[in-house]
C-alpha positions in Angstrom: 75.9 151.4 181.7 78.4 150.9 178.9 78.0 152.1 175.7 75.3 149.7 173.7 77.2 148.3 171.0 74.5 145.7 169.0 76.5 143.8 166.2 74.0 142.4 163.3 75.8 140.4 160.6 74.7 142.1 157.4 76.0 141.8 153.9 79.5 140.5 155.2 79.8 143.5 157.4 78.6 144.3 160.6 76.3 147.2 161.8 77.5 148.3 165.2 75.3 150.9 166.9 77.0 153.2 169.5 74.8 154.3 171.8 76.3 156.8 175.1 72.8 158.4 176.6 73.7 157.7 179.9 77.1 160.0 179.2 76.3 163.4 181.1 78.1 166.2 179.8 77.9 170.5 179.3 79.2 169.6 175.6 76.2 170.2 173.0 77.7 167.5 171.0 80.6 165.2 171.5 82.4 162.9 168.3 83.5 159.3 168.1 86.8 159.0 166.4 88.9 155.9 166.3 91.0 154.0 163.9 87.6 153.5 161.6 88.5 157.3 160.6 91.4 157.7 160.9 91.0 159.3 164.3 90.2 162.7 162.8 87.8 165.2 164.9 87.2 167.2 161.7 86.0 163.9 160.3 82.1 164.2 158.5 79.0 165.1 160.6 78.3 161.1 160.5 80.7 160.8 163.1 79.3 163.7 165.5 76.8 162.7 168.5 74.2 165.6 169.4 72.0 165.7 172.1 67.8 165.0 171.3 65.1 166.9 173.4 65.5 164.6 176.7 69.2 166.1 176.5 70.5 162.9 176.1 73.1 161.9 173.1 71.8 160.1 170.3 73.2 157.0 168.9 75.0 156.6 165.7 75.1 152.9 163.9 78.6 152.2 161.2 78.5 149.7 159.0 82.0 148.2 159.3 84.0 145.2 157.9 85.3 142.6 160.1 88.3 143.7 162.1 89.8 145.1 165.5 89.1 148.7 166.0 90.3 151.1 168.8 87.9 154.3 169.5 87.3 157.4 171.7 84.6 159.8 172.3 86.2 163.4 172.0 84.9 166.8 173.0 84.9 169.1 170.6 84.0 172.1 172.8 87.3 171.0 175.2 89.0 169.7 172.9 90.0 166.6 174.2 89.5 163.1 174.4 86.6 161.7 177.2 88.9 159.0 178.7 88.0 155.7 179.4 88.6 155.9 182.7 86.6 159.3 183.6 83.8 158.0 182.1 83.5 154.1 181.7 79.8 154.7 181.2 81.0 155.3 177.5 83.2 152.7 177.2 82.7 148.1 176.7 85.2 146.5 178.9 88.1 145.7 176.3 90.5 148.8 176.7 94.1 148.7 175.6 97.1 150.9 176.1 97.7 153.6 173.5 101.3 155.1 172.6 100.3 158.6 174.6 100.1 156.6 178.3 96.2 156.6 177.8 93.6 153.4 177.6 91.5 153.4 173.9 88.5 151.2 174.0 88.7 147.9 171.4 85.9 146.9 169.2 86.7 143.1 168.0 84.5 142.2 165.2 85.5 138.3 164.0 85.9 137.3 160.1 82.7 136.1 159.0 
């Protein structure tokens, strides 16, 4: 399953809830980076994903404007970047090339 991404059209902006339970991983807690913050992994706690009792990772929700945004779950334990294509359980299905040789997964939300 691909990472639930529910878009809800709310004061001009959109809500968009990432949601990776069915990620399996050792990490305690893994971080969602992308162009939204400027792709930093010491970026605020609201970006960090820990794991609840059923040792599955919770989901975060971002209230973003309209816009194309590129993303990444990293490992912070590792660090490094989860890959698109080790785990496309994380991952929708719009990926594009990045400038290190890698795929980034797109997030396309229209003007409203």
């Amino acid at each position: 399953m691909h990472t639930s991404i529910k878009k809800k059209v709310r004061n001009k902006e959109y809500e968009v809830t990432f949601s990776p339970e069915s990620f399996q991983c050792d990490a305690g807690s893994i971080k969602l980076l992308g162009s939204f913050n400027g792709w930093n992994p010491q970026a605020d706690e609201t970006y960090t994903l820990t794991k609840g009792r059923n040792k599955k990772f919770k989901s975060i929700k971002l209230t973003l404007p309209a816009g194309d945004y590129e993303y990444k779950y990293y490992d912070p334990e590792a660090a490094c970047f989860i890959e698109p294509a080790n785990a496309p359980e994380l991952y929708g299905d719009v990926k594009v090339g990045n400038s290190f040789g890698t795929l980034n997964a797109r997030l396309e939300l229209p003007a409203l």
